[in-house]
C-alpha positions as CSV (number, residue, x, y, z in Angstrom):
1,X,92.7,107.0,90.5
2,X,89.8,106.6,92.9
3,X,87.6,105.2,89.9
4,X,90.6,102.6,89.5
5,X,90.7,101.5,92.9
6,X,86.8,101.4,93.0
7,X,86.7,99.1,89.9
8,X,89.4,97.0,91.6
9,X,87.2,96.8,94.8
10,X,84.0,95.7,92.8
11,X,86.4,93.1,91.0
12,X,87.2,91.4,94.4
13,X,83.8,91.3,94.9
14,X,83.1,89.1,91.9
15,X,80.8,92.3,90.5
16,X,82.7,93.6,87.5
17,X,84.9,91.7,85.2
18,X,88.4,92.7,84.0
19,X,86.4,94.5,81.0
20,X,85.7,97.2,82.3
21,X,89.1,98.7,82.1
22,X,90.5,100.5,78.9
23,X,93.3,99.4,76.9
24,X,95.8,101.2,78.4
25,X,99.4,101.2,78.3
26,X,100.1,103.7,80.6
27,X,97.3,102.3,83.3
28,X,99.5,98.8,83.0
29,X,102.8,100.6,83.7
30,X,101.6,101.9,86.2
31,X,99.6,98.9,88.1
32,X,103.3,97.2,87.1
33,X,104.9,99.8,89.0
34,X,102.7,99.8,92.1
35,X,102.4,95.6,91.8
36,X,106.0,95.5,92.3
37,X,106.3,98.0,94.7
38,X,103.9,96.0,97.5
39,X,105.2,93.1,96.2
40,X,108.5,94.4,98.1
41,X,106.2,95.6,101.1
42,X,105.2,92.3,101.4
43,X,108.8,91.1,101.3
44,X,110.0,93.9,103.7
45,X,107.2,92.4,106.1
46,X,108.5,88.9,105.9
47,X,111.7,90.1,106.8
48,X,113.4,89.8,103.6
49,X,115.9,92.5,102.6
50,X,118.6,93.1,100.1
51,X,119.0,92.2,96.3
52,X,117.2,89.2,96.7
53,X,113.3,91.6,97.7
54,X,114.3,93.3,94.2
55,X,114.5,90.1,92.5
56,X,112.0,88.3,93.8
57,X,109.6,91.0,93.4
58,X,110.4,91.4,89.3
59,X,110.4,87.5,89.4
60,X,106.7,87.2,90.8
61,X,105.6,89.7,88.3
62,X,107.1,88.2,85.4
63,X,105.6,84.8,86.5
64,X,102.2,86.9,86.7
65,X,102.6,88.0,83.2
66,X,103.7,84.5,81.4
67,X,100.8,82.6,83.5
68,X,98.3,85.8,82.0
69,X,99.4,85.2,78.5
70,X,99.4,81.9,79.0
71,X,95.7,81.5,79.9
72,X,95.1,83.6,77.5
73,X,97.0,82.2,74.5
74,X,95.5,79.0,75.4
75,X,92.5,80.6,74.2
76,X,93.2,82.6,71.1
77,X,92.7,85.6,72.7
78,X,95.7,87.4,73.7
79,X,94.3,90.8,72.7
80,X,92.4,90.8,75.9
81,X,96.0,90.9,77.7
82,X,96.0,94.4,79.0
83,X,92.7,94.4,80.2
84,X,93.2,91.5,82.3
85,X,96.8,92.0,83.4
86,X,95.9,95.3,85.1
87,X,92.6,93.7,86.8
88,X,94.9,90.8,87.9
89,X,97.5,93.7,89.2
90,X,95.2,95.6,90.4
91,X,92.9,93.4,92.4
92,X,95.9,91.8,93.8
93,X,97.5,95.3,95.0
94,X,94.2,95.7,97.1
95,X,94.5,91.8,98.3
96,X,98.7,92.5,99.3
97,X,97.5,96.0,101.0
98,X,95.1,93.7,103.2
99,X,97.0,91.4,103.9
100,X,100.4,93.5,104.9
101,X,99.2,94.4,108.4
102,X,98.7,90.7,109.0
103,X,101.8,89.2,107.7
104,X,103.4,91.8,109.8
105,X,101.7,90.6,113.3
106,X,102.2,86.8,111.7
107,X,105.9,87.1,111.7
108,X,106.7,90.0,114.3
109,X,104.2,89.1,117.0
110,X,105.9,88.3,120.2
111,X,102.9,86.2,121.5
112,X,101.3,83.1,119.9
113,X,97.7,83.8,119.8
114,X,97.9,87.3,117.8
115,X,100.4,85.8,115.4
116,X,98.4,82.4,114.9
117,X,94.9,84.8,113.9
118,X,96.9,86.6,111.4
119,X,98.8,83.8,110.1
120,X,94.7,82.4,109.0
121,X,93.5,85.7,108.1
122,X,96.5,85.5,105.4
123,X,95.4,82.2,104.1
124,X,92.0,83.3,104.3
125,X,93.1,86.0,101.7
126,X,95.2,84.3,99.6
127,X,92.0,81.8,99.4
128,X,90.3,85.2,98.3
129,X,92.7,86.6,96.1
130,X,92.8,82.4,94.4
131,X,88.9,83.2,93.9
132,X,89.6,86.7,92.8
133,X,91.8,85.5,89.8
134,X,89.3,83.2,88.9
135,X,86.6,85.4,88.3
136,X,89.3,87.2,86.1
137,X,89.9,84.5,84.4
138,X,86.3,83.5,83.8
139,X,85.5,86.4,82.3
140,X,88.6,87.0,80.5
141,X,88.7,83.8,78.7
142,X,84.8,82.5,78.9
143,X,85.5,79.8,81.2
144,X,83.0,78.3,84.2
145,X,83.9,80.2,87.5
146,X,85.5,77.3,88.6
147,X,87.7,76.4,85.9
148,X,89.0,79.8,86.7
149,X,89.6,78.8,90.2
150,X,90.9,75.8,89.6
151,X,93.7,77.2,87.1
152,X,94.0,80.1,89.3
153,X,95.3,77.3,92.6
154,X,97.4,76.0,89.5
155,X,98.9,78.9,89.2
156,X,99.3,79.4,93.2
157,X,100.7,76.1,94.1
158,X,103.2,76.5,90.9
159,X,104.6,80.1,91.7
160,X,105.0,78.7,95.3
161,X,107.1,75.3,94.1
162,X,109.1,77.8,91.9
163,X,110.0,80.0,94.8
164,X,110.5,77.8,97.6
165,X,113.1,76.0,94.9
166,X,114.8,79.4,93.7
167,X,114.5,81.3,97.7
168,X,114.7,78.4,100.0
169,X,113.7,79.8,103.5
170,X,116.3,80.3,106.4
C-alpha cells in the first residue's frame, strides 16, 4: 500500500504517469472503494448527511468513470482504462485527504479570516488536482499537457453544472 500511495504522490507531482500501475482489478476495487469513501468525508465536512452523501458520492464516481472512458474512447484506446482510472482515483484520494482539513475550517470556522484562507487553499487544490488530471490524461491518451488541462476544467465545470442542477444548495 505504501508503494501505491508513493506512486500516487509522484503522480501529483507530474513525475510518473498513470503507466506505472498494473492492470489490476482488485487495485481498482479497491481505489473505488476508498474514492468513495472520502468522497463522503468530504460530504460529511460540507455538512451534508443522509441518503443524499450516499448518492452523491456513487454519482461523482460514476461521472468519473464515464468522463475516463470517455477520454479515452475518444482515442481508441480504452484498454488503457484501468490504468488510468486508478491513477485518477488515486491521485485524487491524496488531493480530497488535503483538502478535508480545509473544507472543514472553510465551513465550521467561527471567524472570517481562518475560513476565507481555507476557502483559497481549496481552490488552490482543486486548481491542482485540474492539473493533476491533466497530466493523466496526457499521458494516458498522448495529448499536449494542456489539452489535458483544458479537458480536465471541462470535466470540472461539467460535474459542477450537473451537481449544482441535481443537489441545489440550501
Amino acid at each position: 500500500m505504501k508503494a501505491i500511495v508513493r506512486t500516487c504522490w509522484e503522480i501529483c507531482l507530474l513525475k510518473r504517469g498513470p503507466q506505472v500501475f498494473p492492470r489490476s482489478p482488485a487495485l481498482l476495487a479497491v481505489m473505488l472503494c476508498i474514492y468513495v469513501l472520502m468522497d463522503m468525508v468530504q460530504s460529511l465536512a460540507q455538512k451534508t448527511h443522509g441518503p443524499s452523501m450516499l448518492l452523491q458520492a456513487a454519482l461523482d464516481t460514476a461521472l468519473f468513470a464515464v468522463f475516463c472512458v470517455l477520454v479515452l474512447s475518444v482515442r481508441g484506446l480504452r484498454g488503457r482504462f484501468n490504468q488510468t482510472f486508478v491513477a485518477l482515483l488515486g491521485t485524487s484520494i491524496l488531493i480530497m485527504m488535503v483538502q478535508t482539513p480545509f473544507i472543514l475550517v472553510s465551513v465550521h470556522s467561527g471567524t472570517a479570516v481562518p475560513a476565507y484562507v481555507a476557502s483559497w487553499a481549496v481552490v488552490l487544490l482543486m486548481a491542482w488536482g485540474v492539473i493533476v488530471i491533466g497530466h493523466i490524461l496526457r499521458h494516458a491518451v498522448n495529448m499536449p499537457f494542456m489539452a489535458g488541462i483544458l479537458v480536465a476544467c471541462l470535466y470540472v465545470i461539467a460535474n459542477q453544472l450537473i451537481f449544482s442542477g441535481l443537489f441545489p444548495m440550501g
